[in-house]
C-alpha positions as CSV (number, residue, x, y, z in Angstrom):
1,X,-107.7,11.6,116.9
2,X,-105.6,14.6,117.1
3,X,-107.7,16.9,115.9
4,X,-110.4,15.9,118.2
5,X,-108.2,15.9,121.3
6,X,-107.6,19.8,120.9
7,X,-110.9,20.6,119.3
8,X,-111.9,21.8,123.3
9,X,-108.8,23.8,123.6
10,X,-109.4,25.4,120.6
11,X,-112.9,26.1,121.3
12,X,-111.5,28.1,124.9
13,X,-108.7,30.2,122.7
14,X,-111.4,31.3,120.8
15,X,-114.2,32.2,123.5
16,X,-111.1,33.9,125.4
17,X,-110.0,35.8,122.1
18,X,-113.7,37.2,121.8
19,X,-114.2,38.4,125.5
20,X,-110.7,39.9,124.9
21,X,-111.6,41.5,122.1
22,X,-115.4,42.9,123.8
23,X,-113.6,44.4,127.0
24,X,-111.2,46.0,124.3
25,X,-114.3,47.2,122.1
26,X,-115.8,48.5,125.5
27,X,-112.8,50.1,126.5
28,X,-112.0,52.1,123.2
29,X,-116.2,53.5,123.3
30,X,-115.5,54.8,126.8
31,X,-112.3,56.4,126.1
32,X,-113.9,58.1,122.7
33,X,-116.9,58.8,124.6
34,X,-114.5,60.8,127.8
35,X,-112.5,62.0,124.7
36,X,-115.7,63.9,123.0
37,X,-116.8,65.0,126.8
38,X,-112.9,66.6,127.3
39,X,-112.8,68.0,124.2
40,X,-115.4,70.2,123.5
41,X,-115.2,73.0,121.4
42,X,-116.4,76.4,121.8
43,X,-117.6,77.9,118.7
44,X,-118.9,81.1,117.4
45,X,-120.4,82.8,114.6
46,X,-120.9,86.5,113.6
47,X,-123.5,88.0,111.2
48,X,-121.8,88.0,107.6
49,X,-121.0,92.1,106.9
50,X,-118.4,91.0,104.4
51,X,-116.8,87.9,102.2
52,X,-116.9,84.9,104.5
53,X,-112.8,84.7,103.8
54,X,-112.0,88.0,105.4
55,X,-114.4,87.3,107.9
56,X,-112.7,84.0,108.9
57,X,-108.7,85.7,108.5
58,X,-110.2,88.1,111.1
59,X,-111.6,86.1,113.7
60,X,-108.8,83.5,113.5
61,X,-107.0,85.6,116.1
62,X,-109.9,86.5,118.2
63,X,-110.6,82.8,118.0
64,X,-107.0,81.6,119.7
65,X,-106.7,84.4,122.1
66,X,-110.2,83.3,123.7
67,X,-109.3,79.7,123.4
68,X,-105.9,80.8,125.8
69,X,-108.1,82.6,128.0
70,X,-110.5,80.5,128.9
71,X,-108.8,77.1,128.3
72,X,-111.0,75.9,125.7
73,X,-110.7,75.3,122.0
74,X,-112.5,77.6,120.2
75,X,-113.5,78.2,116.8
76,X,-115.3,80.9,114.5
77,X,-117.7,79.7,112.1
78,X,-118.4,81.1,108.7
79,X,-122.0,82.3,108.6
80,X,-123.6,82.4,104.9
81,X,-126.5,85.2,105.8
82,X,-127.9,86.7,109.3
83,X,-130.7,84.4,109.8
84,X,-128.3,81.6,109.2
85,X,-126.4,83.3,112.1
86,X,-129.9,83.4,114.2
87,X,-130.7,79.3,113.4
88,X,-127.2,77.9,114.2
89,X,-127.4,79.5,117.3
90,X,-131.1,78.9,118.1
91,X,-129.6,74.9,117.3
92,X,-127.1,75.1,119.4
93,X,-124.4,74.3,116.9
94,X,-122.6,77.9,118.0
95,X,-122.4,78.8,121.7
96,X,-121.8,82.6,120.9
97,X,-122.5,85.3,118.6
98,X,-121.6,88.4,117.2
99,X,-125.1,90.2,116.6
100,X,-126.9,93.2,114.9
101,X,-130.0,94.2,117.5
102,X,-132.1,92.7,115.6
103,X,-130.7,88.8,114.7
104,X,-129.7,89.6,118.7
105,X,-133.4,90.0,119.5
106,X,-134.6,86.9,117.6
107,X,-132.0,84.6,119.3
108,X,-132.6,85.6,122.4
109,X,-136.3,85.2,122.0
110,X,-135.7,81.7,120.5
111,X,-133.4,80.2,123.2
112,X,-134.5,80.5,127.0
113,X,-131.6,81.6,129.3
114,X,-129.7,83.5,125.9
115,X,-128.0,86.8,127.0
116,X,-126.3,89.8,125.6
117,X,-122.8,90.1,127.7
118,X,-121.0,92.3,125.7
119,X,-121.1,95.5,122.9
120,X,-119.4,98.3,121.4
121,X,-118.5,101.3,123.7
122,X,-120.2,102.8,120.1
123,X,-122.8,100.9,120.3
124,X,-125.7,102.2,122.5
125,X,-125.5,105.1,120.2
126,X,-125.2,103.4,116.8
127,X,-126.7,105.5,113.7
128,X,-127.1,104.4,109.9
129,X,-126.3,106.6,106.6
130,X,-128.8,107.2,103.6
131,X,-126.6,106.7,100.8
132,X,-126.9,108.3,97.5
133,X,-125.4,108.0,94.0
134,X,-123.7,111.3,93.4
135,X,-125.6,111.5,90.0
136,X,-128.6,111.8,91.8
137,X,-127.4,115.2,93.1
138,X,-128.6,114.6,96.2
139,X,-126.3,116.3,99.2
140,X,-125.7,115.9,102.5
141,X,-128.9,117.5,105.1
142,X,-129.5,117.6,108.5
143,X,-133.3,116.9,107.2
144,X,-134.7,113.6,105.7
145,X,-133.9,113.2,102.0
146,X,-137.7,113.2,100.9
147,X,-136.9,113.4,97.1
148,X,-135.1,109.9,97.6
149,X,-139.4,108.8,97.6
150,X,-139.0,108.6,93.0
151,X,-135.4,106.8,93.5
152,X,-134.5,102.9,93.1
153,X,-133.9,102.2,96.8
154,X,-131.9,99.3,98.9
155,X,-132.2,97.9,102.1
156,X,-129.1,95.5,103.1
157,X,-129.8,92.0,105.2
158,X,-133.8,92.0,105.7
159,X,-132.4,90.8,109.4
160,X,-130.7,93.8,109.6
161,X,-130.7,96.6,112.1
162,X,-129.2,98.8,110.8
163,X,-129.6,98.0,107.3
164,X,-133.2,97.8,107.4
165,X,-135.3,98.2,110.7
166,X,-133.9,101.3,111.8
167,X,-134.3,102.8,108.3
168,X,-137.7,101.9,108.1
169,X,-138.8,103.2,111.4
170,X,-137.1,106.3,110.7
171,X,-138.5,106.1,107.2
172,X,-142.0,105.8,109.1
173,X,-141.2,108.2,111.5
174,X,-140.3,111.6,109.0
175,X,-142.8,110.6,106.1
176,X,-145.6,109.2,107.8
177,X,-145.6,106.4,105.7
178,X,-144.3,102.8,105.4
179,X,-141.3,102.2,103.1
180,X,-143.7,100.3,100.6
181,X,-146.0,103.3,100.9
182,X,-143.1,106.1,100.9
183,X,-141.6,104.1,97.4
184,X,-145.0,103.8,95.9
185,X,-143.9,99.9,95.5
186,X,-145.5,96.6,96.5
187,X,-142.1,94.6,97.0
188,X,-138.9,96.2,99.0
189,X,-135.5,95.6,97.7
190,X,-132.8,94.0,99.9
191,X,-129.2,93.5,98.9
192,X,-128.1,91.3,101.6
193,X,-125.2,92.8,103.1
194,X,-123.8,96.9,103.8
195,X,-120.7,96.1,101.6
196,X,-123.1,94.9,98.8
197,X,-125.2,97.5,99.5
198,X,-122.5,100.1,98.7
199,X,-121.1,98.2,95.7
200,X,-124.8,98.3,93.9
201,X,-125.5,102.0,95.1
202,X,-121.6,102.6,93.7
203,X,-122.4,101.1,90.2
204,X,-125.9,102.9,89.9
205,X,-128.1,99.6,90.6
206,X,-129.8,101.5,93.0
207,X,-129.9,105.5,93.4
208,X,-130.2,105.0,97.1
209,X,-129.6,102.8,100.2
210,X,-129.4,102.2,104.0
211,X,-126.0,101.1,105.6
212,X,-124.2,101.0,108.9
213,X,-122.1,103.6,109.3
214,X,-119.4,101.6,110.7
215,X,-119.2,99.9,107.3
216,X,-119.0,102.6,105.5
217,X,-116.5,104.9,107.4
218,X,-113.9,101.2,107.4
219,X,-114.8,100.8,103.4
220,X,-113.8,104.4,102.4
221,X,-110.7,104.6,105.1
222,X,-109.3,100.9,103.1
223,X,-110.5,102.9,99.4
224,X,-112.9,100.0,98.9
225,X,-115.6,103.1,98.4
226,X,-115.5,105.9,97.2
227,X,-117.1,108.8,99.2
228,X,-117.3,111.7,96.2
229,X,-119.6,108.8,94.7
230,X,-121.4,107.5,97.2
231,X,-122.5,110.2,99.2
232,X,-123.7,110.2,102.7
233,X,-127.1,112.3,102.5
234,X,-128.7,111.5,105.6
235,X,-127.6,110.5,109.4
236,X,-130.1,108.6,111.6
237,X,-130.7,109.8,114.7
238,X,-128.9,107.2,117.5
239,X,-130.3,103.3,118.7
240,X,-129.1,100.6,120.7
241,X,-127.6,98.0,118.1
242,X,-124.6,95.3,117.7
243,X,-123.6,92.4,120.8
244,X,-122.3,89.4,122.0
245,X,-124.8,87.2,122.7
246,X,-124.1,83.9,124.9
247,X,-126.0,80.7,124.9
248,X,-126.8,79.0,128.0
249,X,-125.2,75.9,126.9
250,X,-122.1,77.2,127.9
251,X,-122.3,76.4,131.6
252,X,-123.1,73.4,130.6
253,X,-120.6,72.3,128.4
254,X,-117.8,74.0,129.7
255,X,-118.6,74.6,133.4
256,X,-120.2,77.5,135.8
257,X,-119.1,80.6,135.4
258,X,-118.3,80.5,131.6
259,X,-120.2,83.2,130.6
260,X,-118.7,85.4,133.2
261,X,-115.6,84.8,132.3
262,X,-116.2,84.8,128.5
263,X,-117.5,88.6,129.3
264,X,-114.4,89.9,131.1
265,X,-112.4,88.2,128.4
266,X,-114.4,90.2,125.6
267,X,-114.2,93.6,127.4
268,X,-110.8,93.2,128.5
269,X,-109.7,93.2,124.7
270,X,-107.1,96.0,124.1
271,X,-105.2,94.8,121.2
272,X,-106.1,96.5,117.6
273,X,-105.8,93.2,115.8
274,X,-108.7,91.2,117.7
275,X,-111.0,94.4,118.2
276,X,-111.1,94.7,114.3
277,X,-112.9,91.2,113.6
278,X,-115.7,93.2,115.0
279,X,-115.0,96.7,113.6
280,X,-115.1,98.2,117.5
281,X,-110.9,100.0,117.9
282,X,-112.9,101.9,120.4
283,X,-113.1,98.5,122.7
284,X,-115.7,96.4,124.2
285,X,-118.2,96.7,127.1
286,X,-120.6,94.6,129.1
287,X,-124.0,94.4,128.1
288,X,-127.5,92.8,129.4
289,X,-130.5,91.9,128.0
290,X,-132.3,95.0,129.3
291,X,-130.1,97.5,126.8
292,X,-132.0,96.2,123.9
293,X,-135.9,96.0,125.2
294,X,-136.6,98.9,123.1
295,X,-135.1,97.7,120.0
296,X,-137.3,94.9,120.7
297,X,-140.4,96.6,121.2
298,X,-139.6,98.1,117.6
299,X,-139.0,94.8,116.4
300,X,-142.0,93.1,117.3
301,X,-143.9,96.9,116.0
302,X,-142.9,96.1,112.6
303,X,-143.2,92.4,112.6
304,X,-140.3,91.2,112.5
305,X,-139.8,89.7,116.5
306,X,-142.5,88.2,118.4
């Protein structure tokens, strides 16, 4: 009889034991659920000019003073190649982006409400070098380098501005031609990146190649390249080229007036240390859309923006 007598009692423990253990379930979702909302991270990406491990030492810094600025985490990530760059911020997995004029271009196309807040004081007069083997005995000239037209030639990043879209509308411009046409070849070669550009012009892969001449002057003041080897031979005349560009989502996920403040932030950057992730000593300024509609207009010349 005993066991029947408490078989109800039992019964109760057990309901109450569940209901306790539902509210609990309940409670534990909405406090991981407030947690996610509270703790939203920031992140940001930059189009890969060198090894994704010095990429990521540099930003580090950049990446902690922003986060004490604002009051946000935030955190740089690694990009393997520029349209990578373009995608995870067309997918919203990065809420900021350190762009060439081109990848700029294409993102801001891609997301509605996307805007450029911020560039180099360099950059609305960027320029790109003509590189040459010094075996080729080409020199430096104030005029186009038309005997590069019988030479191996490199682009960098097909994305690139000035790695490959200035250089072939400057390319179109003095010859008259297209760079397919100018090369006397049905395919264009790309090596991905200005650093690998200068390593594969450096061991005589190529005879020639385009670069940024940011990259270059940093590789040959670090002795990473060699300048009596890999000779500038050309200097493009100037264009509107590298920029922050912000996603819309930040006003969003982190409240109005984000982007505002995330501009005065960038342009208020002084010390050497965080202007270097970005290869701008000379400092930061604000930027808008508008600086790069003739970039764009180039772009979508060329086919490669809509």
């Amino acid at each position: 009889m005993l066991p029947t007598q408490h078989a109800p009692r039992v019964g109760a423990l057990r309901r109450r034991s569940l209901l306790v253990l539902a509210t609990l379930a309940l409670g534990l979702a909405a406090c991981t659920s407030e947690a996610k909302e509270t703790t939203a991270v920031l992140r940001f990406t930059a189009i890969p000019e060198s090894n994704t491990t010095e990429l990521a030492k540099k930003y580090a810094p950049l990446a902690a003073h922003l986060s004490k600025e604002l009051g946000v985490p935030v955190e740089y990530v690694p990009s393997s190649d520029y349209g990578a760059s373009v995608n995870m911020f067309t997918n919203g997995d990065v809420h900021l982006a350190w762009f060439g004029g081109l990848t700029g271009v294409q993102a801001r196309q891609r997301v509605e409400g996307a805007r450029a807040i911020a560039q180099g004081k360099v950059d609305p007069a960027y320029k790109s070098y003509f590189v040459a083997h010094k075996d080729t005995g080409l020199e430096r000239s104030e005029n186009f380098p038309m005997e590069i037209a019988s030479m191996k030639f490199t682009f960098g990043s097909d994305s690139s501005t000035s790695g490959r879209l200035m250089p072939t509308w400057f390319i179109r411009q003095e010859t008259g031609k297209s760079p397919e046409e100018f090369f006397g070849t049905p395919a264009l070669s790309f090596s991905g990146s200005h650093d690998k550009t200068l390593e594969l012009v450096g061991a005589r892969a190529f005879d020639v190649g385009a670069v940024d001449y940011k990259t270059y002057d940093r590789l040959v003041k670090e002795g990473k390249v060699d300048a009596d080897v890999v000779r500038i031979v050309w200097v493009t005349p100037p264009y509107a080229d590298y920029n922050w560009t912000a996603h819309p989502e930040l006003e969003t996920l982190f409240g109005a007036g984000t982007t505002e403040r995330l501009q005065k932030a960038l342009v208020a950057l002084q010390d050497p240390a965080l202007l270097a992730a970005v290869n701008r000593p000379e400092g930061l300024i604000p930027a808008s859309n508008a600086d790069f509609e003739g970039l764009a207009g180039l772009a979508r010349e060329l086919g490669l923006a809509r």
